[in-house]
C-alpha positions in Angstrom: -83.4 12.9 -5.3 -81.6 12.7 -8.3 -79.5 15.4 -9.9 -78.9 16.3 -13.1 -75.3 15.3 -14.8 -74.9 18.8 -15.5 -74.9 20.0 -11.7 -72.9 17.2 -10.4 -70.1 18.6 -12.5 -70.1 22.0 -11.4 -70.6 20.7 -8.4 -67.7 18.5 -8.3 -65.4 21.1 -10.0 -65.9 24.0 -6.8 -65.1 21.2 -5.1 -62.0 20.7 -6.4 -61.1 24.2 -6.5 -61.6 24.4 -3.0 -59.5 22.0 -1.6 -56.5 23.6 -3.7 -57.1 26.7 -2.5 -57.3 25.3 1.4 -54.5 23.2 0.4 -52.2 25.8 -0.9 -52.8 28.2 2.5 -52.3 25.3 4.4 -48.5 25.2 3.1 -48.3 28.6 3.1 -48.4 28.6 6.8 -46.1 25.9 7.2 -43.6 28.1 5.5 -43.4 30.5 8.3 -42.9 34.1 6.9 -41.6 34.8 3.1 -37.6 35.2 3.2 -36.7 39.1 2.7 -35.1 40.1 -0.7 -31.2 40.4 -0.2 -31.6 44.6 -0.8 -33.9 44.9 1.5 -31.7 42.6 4.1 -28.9 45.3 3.6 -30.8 48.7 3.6 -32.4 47.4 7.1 -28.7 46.4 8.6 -26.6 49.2 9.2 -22.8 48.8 8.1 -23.1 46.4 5.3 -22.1 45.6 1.3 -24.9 47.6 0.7 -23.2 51.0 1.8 -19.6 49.8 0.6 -21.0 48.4 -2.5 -17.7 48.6 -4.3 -15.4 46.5 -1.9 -15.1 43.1 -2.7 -15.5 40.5 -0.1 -12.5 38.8 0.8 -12.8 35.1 1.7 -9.6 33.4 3.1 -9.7 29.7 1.0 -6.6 28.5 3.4 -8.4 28.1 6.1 -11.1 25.7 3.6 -9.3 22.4 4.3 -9.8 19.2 1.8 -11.7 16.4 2.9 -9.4 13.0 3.6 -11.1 10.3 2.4 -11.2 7.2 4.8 -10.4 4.0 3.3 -12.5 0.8 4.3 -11.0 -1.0 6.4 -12.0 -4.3 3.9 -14.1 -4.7 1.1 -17.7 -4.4 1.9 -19.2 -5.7 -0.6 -16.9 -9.3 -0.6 -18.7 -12.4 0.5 -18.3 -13.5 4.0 -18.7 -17.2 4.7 -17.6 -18.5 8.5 -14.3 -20.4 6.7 -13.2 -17.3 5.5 -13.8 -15.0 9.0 -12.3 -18.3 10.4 -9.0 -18.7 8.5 -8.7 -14.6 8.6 -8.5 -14.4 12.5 -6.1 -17.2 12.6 -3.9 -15.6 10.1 -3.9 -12.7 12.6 -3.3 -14.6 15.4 -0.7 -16.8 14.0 2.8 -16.1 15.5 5.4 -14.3 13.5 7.4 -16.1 11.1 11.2 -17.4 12.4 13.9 -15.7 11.7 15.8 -15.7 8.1 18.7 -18.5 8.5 22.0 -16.5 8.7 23.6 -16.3 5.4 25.6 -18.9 4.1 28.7 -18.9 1.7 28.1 -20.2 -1.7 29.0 -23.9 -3.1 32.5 -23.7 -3.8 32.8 -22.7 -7.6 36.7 -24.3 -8.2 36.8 -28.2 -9.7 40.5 -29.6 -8.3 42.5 -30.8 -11.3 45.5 -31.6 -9.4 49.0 -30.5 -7.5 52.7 -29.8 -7.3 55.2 -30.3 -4.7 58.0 -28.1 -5.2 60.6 -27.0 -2.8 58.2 -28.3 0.0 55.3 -26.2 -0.9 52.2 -27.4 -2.7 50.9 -25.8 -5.5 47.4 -26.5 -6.6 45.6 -26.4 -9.6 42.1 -25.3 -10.2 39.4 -24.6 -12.8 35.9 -22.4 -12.5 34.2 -22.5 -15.9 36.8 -21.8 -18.5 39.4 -20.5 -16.3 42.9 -22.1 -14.3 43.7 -20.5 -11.4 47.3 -21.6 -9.9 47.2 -21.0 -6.2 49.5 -21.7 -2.9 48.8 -21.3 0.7 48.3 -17.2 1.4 46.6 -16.6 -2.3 43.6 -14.7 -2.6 41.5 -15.7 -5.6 39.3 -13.5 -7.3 39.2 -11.3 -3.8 36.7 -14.1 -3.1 38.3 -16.9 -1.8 41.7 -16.4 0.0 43.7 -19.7 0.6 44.2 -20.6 4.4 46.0 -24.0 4.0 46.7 -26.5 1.4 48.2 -29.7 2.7 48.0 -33.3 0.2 44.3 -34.5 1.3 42.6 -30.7 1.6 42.6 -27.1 0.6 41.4 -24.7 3.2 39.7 -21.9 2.0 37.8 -18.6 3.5 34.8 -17.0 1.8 35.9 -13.4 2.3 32.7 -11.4 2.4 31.0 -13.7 5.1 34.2 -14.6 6.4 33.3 -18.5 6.5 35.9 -21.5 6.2 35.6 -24.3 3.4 37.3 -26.7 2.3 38.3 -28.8 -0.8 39.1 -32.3 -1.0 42.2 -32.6 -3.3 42.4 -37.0 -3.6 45.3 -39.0 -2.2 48.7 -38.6 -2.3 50.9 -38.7 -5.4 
C-alpha cells in the first residue's frame, strides 16, 4: 500500500525528533549527576569561603616548581642510514687520543754574524731582525736566552722558560 508523499514526511519528521530526544537522555545518563553550583557547594560544607567571604585565599607559588625541559639526547628527526650508526659507535669506542707532545723551545731567533777573542774570552756577535746583541759566556739575552758556553765552533744556549739547551753553530776558527 502506497502512501501519500504528504504522510511519509510527517512521518519521517517524528521520526527524527525521536531519536534526538532518546539520543539526548541517553547522554544525559552518561553524565552521571549535574555538578552542584559553587554557592550551593559552600552553604552545604560547614567552615568554608563562604562564611569568611572576605579572606583572601593564600596560595604558596614557592612550592610551584618550573618544569626542566629534557634535551634529546640526538636529533630525532635526522636521517639514520647503517654508515652513519656505524661510524658513530666507532667514534665512541675509539681510544682516547695520545697525549700532547711536551712543549718544545722555539727555533733559535739569533743569525751568527761573527766573533772576538779578547783577553781569552770570546765575544759573539748576533742579529734577531733589526737588532745586534753583543753577548759572552754568562749573558742573559732578552731574559730569554741565557748564554751557557761559547767556545770557537758553538754557542750554548738555555731557553729560560722551558729550561731546554740549544745550541748555535758559530763556523770555523779565525
Amino acid at each position: 500500500m502506497a502512501m501519500p508523499s504528504r504522510a511519509r514526511w510527517l512521518l519521517l519528521g517524528i521520526a527524527l525528533a525521536l531519536t534526538l530526544v532518546a539520543a539526548r537522555l541517553v547522554g544525559r545518563e552518561d553524565e552521571g549527576p549535574p555538578p552542584a553550583a559553587p554557592e550551593a557547594r559552600a552553604a552545604r560544607a560547614p567552615g568554608t569561603a563562604s562564611e569568611r567571604p572576605s579572606e583572601p585565599v593564600a596560595i604558596d607559588l614557592d612550592r610551584l616548581a618550573a618544569r626542566k625541559g629534557v634535551a634529546p639526547a640526538s636529533d630525532p628527526f635526522r636521517a639514520l642510514t647503517w654508515q652513519s650508526v656505524a661510524q658513530e659507535e666507532a667514534r665512541k669506542n675509539a681510544p682516547p687520543p695520545p697525549p700532547p707532545p711536551p712543549p718544545q723551545a722555539p727555533p733559535l731567533p739569533f743569525t751568527y754574524m761573527g766573533k772576538l777573542i779578547e783577553d781569552g774570552r770570546i765575544v759573539v756577535f748576533l742579529t734577531q731582525g733589526d737588532r745586534n746583541h753583543i753577548v759572552r759566556q754568562g749573558d742573559t739575552i732578552d731574559g730569554t736566552y741565557r748564554v751557557d758556553a761559547v767556545t770557537e765552533q758553538r754557542l750554548a744556549l738555555t731557553y729560560l722558560p722551558l729550561k731546554q739547551k740549544q745550541e748555535l753553530a758559530l763556523g770555523g776558527a779565525q
